[in-house]
C-alpha positions in Angstrom: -31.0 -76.5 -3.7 -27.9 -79.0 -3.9 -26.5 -79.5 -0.9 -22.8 -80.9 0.0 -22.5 -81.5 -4.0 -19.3 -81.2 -5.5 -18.3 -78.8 -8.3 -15.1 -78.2 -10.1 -15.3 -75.0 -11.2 -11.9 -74.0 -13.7 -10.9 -70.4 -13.5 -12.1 -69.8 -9.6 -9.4 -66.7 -9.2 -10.7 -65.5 -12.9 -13.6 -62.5 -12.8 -16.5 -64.9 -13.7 -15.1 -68.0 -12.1 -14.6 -66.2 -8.9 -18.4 -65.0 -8.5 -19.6 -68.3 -9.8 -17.6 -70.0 -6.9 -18.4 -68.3 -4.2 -22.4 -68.4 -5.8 -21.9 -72.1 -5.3 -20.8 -71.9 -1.8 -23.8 -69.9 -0.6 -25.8 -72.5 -2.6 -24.5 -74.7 -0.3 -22.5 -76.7 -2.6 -18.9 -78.2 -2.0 -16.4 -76.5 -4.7 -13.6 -77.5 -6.1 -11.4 -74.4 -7.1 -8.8 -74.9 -10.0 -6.6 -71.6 -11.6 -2.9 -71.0 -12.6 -2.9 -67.6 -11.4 -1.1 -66.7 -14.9 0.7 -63.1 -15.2 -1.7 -62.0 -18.5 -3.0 -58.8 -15.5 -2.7 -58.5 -12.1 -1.9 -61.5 -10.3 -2.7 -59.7 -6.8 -6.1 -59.1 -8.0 -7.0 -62.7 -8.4 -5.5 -63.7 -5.3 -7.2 -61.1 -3.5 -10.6 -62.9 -5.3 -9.1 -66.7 -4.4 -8.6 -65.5 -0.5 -12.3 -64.1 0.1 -13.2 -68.0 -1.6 -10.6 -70.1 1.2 -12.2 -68.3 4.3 -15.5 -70.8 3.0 -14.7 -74.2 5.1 -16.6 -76.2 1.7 -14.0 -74.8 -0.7 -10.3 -76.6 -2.1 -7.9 -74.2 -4.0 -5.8 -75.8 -6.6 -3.3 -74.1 -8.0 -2.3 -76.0 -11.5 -2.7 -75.7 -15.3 -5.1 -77.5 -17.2 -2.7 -78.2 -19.9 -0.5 -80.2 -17.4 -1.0 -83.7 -18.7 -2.9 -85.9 -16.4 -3.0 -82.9 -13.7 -7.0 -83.1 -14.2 -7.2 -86.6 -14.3 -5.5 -87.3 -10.7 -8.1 -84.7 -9.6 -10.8 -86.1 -11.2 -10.0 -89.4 -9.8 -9.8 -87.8 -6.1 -12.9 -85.5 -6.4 -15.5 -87.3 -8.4 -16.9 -83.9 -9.2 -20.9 -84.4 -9.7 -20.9 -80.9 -12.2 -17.7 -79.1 -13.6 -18.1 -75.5 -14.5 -14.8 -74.5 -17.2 -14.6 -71.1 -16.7 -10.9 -71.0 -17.2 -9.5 -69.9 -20.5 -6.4 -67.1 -22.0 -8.8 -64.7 -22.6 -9.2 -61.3 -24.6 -9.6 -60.7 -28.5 -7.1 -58.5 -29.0 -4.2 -59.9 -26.9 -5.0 -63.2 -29.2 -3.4 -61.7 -32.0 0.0 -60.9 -30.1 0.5 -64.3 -28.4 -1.7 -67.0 -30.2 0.2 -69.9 -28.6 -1.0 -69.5 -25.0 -4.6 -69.8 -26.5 -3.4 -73.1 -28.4 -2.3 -74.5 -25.0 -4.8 -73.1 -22.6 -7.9 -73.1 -24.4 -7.4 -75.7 -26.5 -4.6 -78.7 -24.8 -6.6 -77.2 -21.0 -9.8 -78.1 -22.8 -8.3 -81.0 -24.2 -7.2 -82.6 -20.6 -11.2 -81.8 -19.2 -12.7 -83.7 -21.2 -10.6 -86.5 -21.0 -10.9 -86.1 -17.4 -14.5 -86.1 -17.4 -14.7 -89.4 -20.1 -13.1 -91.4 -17.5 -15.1 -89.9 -14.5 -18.2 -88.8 -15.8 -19.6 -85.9 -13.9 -23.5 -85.5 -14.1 -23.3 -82.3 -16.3 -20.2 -80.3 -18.0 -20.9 -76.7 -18.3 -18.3 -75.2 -20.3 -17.7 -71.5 -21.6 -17.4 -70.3 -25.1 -18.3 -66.4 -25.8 -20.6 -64.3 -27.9 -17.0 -63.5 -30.2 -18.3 -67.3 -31.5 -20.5 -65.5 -33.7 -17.9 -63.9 -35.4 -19.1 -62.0 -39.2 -22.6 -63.5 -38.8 -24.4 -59.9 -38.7 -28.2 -61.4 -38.2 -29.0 -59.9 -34.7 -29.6 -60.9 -32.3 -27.6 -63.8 -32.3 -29.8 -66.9 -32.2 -28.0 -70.3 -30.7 -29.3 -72.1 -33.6 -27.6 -69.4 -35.9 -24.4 -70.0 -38.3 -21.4 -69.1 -36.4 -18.5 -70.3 -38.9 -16.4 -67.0 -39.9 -15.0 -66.7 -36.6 -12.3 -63.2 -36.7 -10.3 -63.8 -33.7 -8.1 -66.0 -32.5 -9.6 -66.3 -29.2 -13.0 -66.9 -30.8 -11.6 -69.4 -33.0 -10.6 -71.7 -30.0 -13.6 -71.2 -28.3 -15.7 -72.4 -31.2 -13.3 -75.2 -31.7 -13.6 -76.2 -27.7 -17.3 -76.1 -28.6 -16.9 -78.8 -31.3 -14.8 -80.4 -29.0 -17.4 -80.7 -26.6 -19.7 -81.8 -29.0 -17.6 -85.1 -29.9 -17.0 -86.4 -26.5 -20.7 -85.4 -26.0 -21.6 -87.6 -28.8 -19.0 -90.1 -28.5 -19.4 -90.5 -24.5 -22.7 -89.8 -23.7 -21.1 -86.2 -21.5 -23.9 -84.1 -20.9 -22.8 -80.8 -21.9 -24.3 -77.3 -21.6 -21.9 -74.9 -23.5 -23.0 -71.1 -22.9 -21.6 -67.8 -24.6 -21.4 -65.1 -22.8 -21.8 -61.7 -23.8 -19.4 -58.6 -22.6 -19.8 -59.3 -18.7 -18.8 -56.6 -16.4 -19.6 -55.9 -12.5 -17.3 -56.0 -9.2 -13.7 -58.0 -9.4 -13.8 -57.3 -12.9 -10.7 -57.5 -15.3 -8.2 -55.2 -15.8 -8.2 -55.5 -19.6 -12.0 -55.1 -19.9 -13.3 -51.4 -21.2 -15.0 -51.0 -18.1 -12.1 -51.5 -15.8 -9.7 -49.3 -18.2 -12.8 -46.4 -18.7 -12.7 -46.3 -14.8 -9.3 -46.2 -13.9 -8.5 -43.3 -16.7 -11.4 -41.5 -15.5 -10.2 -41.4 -12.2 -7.1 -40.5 -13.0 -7.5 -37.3 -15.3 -6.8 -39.5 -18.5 -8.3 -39.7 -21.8 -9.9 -43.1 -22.5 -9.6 -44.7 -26.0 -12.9 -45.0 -28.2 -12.9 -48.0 -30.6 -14.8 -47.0 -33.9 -15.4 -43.7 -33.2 -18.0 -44.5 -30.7 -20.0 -46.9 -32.9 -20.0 -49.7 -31.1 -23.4 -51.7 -29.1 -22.8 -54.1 -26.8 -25.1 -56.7 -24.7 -23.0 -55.9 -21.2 -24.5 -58.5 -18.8 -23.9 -57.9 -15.3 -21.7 -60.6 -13.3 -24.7 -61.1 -10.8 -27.2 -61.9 -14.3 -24.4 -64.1 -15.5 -24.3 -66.3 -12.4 -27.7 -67.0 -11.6 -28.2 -67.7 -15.1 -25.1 -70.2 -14.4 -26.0 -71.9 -11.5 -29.8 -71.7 -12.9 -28.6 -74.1 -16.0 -26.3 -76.0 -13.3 -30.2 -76.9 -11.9 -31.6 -77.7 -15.0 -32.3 -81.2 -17.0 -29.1 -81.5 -18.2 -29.3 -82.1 -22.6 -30.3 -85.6 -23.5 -28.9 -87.7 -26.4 -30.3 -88.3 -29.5 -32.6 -84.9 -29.5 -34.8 -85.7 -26.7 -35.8 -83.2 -24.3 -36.2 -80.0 -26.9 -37.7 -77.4 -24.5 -38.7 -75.6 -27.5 -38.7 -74.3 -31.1 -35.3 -72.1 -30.9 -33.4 -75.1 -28.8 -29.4 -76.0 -30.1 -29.9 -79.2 -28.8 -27.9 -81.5 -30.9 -29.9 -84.1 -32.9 -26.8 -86.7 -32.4 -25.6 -86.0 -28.1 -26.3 -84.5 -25.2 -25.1 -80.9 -25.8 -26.4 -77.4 -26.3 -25.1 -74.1 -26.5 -27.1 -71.3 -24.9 -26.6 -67.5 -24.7 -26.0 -65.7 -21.5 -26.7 -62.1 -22.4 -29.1 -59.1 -21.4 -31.4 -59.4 -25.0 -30.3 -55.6 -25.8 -27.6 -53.7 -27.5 -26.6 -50.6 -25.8 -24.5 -48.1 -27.3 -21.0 -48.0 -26.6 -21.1 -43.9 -26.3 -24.5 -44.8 -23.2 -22.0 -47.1 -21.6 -19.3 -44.1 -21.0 -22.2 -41.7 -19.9 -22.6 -43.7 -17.2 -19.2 -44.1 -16.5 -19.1 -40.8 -16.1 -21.9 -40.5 -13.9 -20.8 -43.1 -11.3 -17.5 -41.5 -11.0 -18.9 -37.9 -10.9 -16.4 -36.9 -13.5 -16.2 -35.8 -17.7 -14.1 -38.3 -19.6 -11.5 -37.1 -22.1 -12.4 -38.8 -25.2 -9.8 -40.3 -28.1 -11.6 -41.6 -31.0 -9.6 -43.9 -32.6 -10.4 -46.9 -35.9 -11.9 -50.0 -35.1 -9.3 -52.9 -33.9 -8.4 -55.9 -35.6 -10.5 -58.7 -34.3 -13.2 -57.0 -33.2 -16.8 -56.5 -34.4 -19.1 -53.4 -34.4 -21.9 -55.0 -32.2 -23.4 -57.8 -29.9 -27.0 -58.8 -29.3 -28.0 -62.0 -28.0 -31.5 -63.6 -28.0 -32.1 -65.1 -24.9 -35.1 -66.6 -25.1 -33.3 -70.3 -24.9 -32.1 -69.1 -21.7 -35.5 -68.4 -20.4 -37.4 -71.0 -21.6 -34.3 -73.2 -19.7 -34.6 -71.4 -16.7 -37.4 -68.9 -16.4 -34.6 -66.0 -15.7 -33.7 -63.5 -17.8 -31.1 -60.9 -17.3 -31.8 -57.3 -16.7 -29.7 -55.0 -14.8 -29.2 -51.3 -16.3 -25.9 -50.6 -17.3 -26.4 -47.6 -14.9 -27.0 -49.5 -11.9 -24.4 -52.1 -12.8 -21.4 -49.5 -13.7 -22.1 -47.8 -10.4 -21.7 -50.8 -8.6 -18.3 -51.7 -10.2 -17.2 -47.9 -9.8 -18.2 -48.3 -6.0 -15.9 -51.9 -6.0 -13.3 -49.9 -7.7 -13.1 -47.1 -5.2 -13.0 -49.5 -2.2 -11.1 -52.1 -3.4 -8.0 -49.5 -4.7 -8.3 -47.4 -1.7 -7.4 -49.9 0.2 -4.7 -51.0 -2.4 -2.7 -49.2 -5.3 -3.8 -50.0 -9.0 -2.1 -50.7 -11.4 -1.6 -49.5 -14.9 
């Protein structure tokens, strides 16, 4: 276990970034937490995440965008962070299509900034996010690393596989050990507000019908937050990739044959049916949803399903939590958290 290491992790008042920080804190590292605390949902909600982070003595809130020229440089300079999780990002497919610029200068010009950051202060290892929307029209499932991922129907996908070639360069060209992983429909506790799981919940509750994307034929690989995160911090303790191809664990590796970069999938290794998913909404809040059916949305795709044996052979973990147990525990978070507070629509 690292002790009194420091990590920068981008995105610490975002969903993922939030859990992955305060992981990191009970590992008993020093982190580094960096978000803009952007208006795309409830900004309450992620300063509500960022305050149960500042009551740890080992954490640093920054409050900044990445796309603020030079802003990660001076704190690159200051922190010498030894591993750098970006977890920060404008997320969400569909909201991609109505504002396409703030994905230009967040994931993109934010990206951008890190790693020119971290080429003038290396870190020891650059963990970066992309998504399993990478994948795009390839319908070969599950999705293998080591698959074609070129037909990208987002967006949002389209500047997460472009912040993975990005990566790639600066891995080749600078000798940045990068671990790029895709992640694959996470839900759990402190979730967002724009996620199914979070809108299924709060209809529910609420006597309202819940929209249905494809009429219900939809699979997804939901990973639970807590899966996601130790498989995080697991890669954080890793070998970090070599150059030049050296260091293959094994036969379905994405190490690059030219730098020190790989992409791996985070996901559970099973598609669950969309239509499974809302039965056990229903049974963690006790109650019968109203269903509206409605055509598939631009942007989206029909399923996900990632392999993760790269993961495990990385890492000896694999992620497992039923979507039963996991929707349960969000419901729980959800009664608490807005009992205590009033949500918002």
């Amino acid at each position: 276990m690292a002790i009194h290491r420091t990590a920068l992790v981008t995105g610490s008042a975002g969903f993922i970034g939030f859990h992955t920080a305060r992981a990191l804190l009970d590992a008993g590292w020093r982190v580094i937490g960096l978000d803009a605390m952007t208006d795309y949902y409830d900004v309450t909600l992620k300063r509500d995440r960022h305050a149960g982070l500042e009551t740890h003595e080992n954490f640093t809130s920054v409050e900044a965008r990445l796309e603020e020229p030079g802003r990660l440089l001076s704190l690159f300079e200051e922190e010498r962070p030894d591993v750098v999780v970006h977890l920060a990002a404008q997320a969400g497919v569909r909201y991609s299509i109505e504002a396409p610029r703030s994905y230009v200068e967040a994931n993109l010009l934010g990206t951008f900034e890190l790693l020119e950051a971290a080429r003038a202060f290396p870190p020891a290892h650059m963990l970066l996010a992309s998504t399993s929307s990478a994948y795009g029209a390839n319908e070969d499932m599950p999705y293998r690393e080591t698959d074609r991922a070129d037909w990208q129907l987002s967006f949002y996908a389209a500047t997460k596989k472009a912040n993975e070639a990005m990566a790639h360069s600066y891995a080749h060209l600078y000798r940045l050990p990068v671990t790029m992983f895709r992640f694959f429909t996470v839900y759990g506790p402190w979730g967002r507000p724009d996620m199914a799981l979070f809108k299924f919940t709060s209809a529910i509750l609420k006597g309202r019908p819940i929209d249905i994307y494809n009429h219900g034929n939809m699979r997804r690989d939901f990973t639970y937050i807590d899966d996601l995160v130790a498989g995080i911090l697991a890669l954080i303790d890793a070998v970090p990739p070599q150059a030049d191809g050296r260091g293959a664990v094994s036969g379905v590796d994405s190490l690059s044959p030219v730098a020190p970069w790989r992409v791996v999938n985070i996901g559970n290794g099973d598609s669950v049916p969309l239509m499974r998913f809302v039965e056990a909404v229903e049974a963690a809040t006790g109650r019968t949803a109203e269903k509206n059916f409605m055509e598939m949305q631009a942007g989206d795709v029909p399923a996900t399903w990632a392999a993760a044996d790269l993961l495990e052979d990385l890492t000896s973990r694999r992620p497992s939590t039923p979507v039963e147990d996991g929707v349960a525990r969000f419901v729980a978070w959800y009664r608490e958290y807005y009992g205590r507070r009033p949500a918002t629509d």
